[in-house]
C-alpha positions in Angstrom: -6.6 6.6 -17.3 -5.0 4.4 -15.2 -6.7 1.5 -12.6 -5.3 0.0 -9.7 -6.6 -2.8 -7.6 -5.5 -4.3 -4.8 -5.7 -7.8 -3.3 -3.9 -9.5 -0.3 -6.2 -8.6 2.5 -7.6 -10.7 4.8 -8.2 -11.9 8.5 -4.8 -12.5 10.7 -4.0 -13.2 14.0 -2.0 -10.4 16.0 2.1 -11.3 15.1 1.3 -13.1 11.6 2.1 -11.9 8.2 0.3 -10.5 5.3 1.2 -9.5 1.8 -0.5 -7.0 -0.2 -0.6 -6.7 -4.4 -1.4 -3.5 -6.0 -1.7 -4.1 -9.9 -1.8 -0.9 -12.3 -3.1 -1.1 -15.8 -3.6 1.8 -18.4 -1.2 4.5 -19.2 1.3 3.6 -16.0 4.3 5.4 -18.0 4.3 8.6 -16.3 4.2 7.2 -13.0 6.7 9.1 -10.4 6.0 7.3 -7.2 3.3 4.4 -5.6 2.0 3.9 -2.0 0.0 2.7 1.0 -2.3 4.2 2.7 -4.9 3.1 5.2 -8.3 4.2 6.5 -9.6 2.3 10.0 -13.3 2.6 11.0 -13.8 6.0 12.2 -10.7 7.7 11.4 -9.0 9.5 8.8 -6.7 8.1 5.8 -3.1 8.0 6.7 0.0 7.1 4.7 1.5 4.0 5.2 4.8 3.3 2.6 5.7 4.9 -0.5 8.3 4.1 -3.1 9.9 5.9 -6.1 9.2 3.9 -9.1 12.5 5.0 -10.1 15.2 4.3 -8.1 14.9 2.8 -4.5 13.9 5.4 -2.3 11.0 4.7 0.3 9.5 6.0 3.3 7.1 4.7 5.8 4.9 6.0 8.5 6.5 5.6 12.0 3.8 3.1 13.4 4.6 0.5 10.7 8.6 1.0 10.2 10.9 -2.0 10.6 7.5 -3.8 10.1 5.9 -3.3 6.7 8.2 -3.1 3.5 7.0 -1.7 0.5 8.3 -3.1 -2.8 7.8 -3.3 -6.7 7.7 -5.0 -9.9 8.3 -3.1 -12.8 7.8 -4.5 -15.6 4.6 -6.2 -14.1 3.8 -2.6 -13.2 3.3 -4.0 -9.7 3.6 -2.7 -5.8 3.5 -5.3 -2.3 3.6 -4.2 0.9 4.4 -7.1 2.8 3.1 -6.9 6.5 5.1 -8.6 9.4 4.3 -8.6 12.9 0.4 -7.4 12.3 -0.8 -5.4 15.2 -4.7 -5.0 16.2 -5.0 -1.6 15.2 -3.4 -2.2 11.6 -6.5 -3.4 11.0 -8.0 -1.1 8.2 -8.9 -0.6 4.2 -5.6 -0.6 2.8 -5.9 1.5 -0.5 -3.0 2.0 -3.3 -2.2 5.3 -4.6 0.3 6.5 -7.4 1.8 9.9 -8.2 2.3 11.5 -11.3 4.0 14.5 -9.7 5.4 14.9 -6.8 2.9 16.7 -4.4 -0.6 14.5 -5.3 -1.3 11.0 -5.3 -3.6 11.3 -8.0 -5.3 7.7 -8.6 -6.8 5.3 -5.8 -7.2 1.8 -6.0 -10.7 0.4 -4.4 -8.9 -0.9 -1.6 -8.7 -4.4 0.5 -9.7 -5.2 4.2 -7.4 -6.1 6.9 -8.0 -7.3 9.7 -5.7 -8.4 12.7 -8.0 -10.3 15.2 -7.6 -13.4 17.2 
């Protein structure tokens, strides 16, 4: 079993910064891949950012590219998306997922609010 939870979020004015923490405890050895996703009010979850946990690769959604950067901590078994100029509609629960294989994210943190409002 393995838990994730999240904690970064909070209330930012539109063009400031936020950095998310995603910390997993439990059996995290067999973990293939972490992400991002996000659910605003009324819509659907979308992906955000996900990152091999080994190796570098990444990949991001198109809306937050060249913004958001998704990184990791290994041996603190530990995954930040770090959020530059924040938008009003990246305002949302941000939740952290992991893989185990390659087509499921298969654990869900309990996620954190952000908000972009002035």
């Amino acid at each position: 079993q393995v838990s994730l939870v999240e904690s970064g979020g909070g209330l930012v004015q539109p063009g400031g910064s936020l950095r998310l923490s995603c910390a997993a405890s439990g059996h995290t050895f067999s973990t293939y891949a972490m992400g991002w996703f996000r659910q605003a009010p009324g819509k659907e979850r979308e992906f955000v950012a996900g990152l091999m946990w080994s190796g570098s690769a990444s990949s991001y959604a198109d809306s937050v590219r060249g913004r958001f950067t998704i990184s990791k901590n290994i041996p603190k078994n530990e995954v930040y998306l770090q959020m530059n100029s924040l938008k009003p509609e990246d305002t949302a629960i941000y939740y952290c997922a992991r893989k185990i294989i390659k087509d499921r994210w298969s654990d869900w943190g309990q996620g954190t609010q952000v908000t972009v409002s002035s």
